[in-house]
C-alpha positions in Angstrom: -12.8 -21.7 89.5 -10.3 -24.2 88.6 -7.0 -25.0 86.3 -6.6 -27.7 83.8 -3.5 -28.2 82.8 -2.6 -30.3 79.3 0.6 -31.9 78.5 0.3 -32.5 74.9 2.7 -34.6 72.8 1.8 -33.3 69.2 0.2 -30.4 67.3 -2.8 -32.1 67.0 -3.1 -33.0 70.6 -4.7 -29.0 70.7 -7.6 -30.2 68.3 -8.9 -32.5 71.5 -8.0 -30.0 74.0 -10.1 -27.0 72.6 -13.0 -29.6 72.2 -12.3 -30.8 76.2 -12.3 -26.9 77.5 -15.2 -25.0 79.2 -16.7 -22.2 77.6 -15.2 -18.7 79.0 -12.1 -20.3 79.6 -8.7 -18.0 79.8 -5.8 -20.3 78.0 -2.3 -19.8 78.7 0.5 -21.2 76.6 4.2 -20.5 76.0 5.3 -17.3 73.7 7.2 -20.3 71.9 4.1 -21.3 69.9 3.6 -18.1 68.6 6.4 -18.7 66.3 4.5 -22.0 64.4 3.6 -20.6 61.8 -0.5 -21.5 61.5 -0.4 -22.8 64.7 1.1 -19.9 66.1 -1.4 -17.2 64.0 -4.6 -19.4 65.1 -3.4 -19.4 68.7 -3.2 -15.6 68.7 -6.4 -14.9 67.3 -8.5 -17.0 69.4 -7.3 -14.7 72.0 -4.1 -17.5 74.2 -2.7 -15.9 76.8 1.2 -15.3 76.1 3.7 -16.2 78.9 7.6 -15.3 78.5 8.9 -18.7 80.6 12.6 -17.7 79.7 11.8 -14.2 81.4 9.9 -15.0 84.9 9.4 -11.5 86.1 7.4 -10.8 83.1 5.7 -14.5 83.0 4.4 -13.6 86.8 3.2 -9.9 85.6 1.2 -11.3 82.7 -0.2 -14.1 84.8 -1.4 -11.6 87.4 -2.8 -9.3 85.4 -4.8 -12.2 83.7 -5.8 -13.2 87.1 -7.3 -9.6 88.0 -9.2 -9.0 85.1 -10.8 -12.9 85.3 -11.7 -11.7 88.8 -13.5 -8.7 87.8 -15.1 -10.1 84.8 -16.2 -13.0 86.5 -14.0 -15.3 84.0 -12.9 -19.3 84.7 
């Protein structure tokens, strides 16, 4: 298992990154890009994992349940 982390400057820094990514990888991003437009809509249906970073309680619930079901489905 591992974690890459990406720091992008632009929108279309996440063309590269989804070309850089393994295969069976569990993406996490900020609820805020939900709300860009396309960017947003595409992001949801390739299945992102939504964190709340304004609301950490939540943010550490989601993250942990993430991290259980990658550990029983054997996920990166």
């Amino acid at each position: 298992p591992f974690v890459i982390v990406c720091n992008h400057q632009a929108s279309l820094d996440l063309l590269g990154m989804v070309e850089v990514i393994p295969e069976r990888c569990v993406p996490i991003a900020k609820r805020e890009l939900l709300y860009l437009g396309t960017v947003g809509w595409a992001c949801w249906l390739s299945g992102i994992i939504f964190i709340d970073r304004h609301r950490r309680d939540a943010a550490i619930e989601v993250i942990s349940h993430t991290a259980s079901t990658m550990r029983r489905e054997n996920v990166r």
